[in-house]
PATORBA-72288 format. One line per field, with one value per residue (C-alpha): residue number from 1; residue in one letter; x, y, z. Coordinates in pm, whole numbers, plus 32768, in hexadecimal, padded with zeros to 4 digits. Layout:
N
pos: (NUM; ...)
code: (A; ...)
xx: (X; ...)
yy: (Y; ...)
zz: (Z; ...)
REM end
This chain:
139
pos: (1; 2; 3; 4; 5; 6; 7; 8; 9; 10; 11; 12; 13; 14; 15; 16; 17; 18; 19; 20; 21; 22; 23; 24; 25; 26; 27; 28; 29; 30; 31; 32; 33; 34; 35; 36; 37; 38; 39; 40; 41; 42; 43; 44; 45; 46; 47; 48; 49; 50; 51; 52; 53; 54; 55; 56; 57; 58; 59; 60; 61; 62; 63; 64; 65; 66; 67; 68; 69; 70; 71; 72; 73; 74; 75; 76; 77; 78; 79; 80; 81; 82; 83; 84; 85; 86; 87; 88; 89; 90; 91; 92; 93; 94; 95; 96; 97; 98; 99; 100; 101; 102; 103; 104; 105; 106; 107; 108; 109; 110; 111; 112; 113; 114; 115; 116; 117; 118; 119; 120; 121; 122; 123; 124; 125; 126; 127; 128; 129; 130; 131; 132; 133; 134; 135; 136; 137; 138; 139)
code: (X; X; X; X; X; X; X; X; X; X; X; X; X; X; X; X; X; X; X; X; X; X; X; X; X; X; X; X; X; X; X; X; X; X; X; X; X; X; X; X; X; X; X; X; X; X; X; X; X; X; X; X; X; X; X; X; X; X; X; X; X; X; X; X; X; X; X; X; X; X; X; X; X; X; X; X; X; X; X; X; X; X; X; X; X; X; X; X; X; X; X; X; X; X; X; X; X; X; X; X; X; X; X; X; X; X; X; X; X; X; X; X; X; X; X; X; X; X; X; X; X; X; X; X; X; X; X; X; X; X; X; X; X; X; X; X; X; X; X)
xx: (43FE; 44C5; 440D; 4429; 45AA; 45AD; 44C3; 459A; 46C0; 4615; 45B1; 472B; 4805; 4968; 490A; 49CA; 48F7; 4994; 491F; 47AE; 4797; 482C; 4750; 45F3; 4646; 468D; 453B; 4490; 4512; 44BE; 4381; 42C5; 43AA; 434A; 4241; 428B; 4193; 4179; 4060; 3FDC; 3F72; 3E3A; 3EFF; 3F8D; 4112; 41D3; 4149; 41F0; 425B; 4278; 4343; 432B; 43AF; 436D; 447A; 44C3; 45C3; 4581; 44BE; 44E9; 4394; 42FF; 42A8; 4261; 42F5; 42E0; 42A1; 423E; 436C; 431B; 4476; 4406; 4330; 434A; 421E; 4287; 42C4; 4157; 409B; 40C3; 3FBD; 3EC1; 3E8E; 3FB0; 4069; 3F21; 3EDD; 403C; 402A; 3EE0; 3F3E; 4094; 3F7D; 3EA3; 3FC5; 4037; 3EF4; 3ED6; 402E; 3F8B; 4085; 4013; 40DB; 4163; 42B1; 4392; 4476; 44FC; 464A; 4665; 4685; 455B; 446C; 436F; 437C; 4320; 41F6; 417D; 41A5; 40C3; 3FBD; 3FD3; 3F77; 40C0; 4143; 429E; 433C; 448F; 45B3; 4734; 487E; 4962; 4AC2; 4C04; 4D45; 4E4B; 4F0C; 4FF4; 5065)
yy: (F16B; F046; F032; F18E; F179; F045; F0D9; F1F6; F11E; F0A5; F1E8; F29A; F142; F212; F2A7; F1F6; F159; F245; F3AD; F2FE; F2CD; F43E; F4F4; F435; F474; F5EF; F5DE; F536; F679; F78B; F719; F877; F888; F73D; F646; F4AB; F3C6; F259; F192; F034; EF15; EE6A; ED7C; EEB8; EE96; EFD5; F004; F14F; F2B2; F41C; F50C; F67D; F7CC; F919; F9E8; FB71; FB7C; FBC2; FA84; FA62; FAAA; FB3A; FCAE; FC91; FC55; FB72; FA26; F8DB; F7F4; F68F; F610; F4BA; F390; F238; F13A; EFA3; EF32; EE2F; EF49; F052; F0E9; F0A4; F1E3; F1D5; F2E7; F3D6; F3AA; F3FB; F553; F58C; F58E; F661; F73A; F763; F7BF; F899; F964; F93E; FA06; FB11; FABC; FB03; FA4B; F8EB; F86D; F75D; F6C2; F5B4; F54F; F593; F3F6; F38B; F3D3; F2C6; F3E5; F4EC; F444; F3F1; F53B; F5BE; F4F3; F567; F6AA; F741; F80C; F81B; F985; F960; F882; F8C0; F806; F875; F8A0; F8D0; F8E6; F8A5; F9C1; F911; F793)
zz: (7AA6; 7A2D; 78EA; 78BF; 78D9; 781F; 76DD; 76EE; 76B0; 7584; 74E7; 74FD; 750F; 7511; 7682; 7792; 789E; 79A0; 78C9; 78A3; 7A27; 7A5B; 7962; 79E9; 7B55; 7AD3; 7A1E; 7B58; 7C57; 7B48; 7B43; 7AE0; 79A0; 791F; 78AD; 78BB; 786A; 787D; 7791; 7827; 7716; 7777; 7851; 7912; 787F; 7802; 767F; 763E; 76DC; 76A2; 773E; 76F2; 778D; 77D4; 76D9; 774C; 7633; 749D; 7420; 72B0; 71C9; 7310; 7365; 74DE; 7605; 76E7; 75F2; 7660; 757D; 7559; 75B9; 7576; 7501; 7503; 74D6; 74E7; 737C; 739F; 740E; 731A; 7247; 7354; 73E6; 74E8; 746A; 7436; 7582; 761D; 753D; 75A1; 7712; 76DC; 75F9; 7745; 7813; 7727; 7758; 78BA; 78C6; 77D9; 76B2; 7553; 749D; 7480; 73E0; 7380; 72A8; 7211; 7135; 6FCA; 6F83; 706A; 6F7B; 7064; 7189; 7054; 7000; 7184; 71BB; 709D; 70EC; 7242; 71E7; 71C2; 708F; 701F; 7053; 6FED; 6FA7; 702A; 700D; 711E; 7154; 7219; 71FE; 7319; 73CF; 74A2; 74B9)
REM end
């Protein structure tokens, strides 16, 4: 769990400690609405992770409902483009199925152009792109 929390950290560095520990204990007890996965190196030390959910809602590029959304990936800088990553999608792929979902989505920022191309060669196809805004109501 520890290197879970702590890869975490690394993929989305702006989230404070306290909101990783939160959302992971929230994943933990809603265990039927999501997928976390650990991959062990050789030596049997954290090499990567994937977390994905079950999504109810409107998934972009998608026309079914429920999707299984890859929320996130991380492999270890040293052990990338060895298969880690594969293997974590191929397991949120199986559970995916298992749940009788027929479709499988993600996405990635408009600058990280590294996630674009894992995720192609994972399989997945690009549906769409969006910029989104806001604008505040009240101060």
């Amino acid at each position: 769990m520890t290197a879970w929390r702590h890869m975490r950290q690394t993929l989305w560095p702006e989230m404070r400690a306290e909101e990783n520990f939160s959302e992971t204990e929230s994943m933990l007890a809603a265990e039927s609405r999501f997928f976390i996965r650990v991959a062990l190196d050789a030596q049997g030390r954290a090499a990567g992770f994937a977390e994905a959910a079950l999504r109810r809602d409107a998934v972009n590029g998608c026309a079914t409902s429920p999707v299984v959304f890859l929320e996130g990936i991380y492999v270890e800088p040293q052990l990338r483009r060895q298969g880690v990553a594969r293997a974590l999608v191929h397991a949120v792929e199986e559970w995916g199925r298992k749940i009788g979902c027929c479709e499988f989505a993600s996405d990635a920022l408009l600058e990280n152009t590294s996630g674009h191309s894992m995720h192609r060669g994972l399989g997945f196809e690009e549906t769409e792109r969006v910029v989104y805004f806001r604008k505040q109501l009240m101060s």
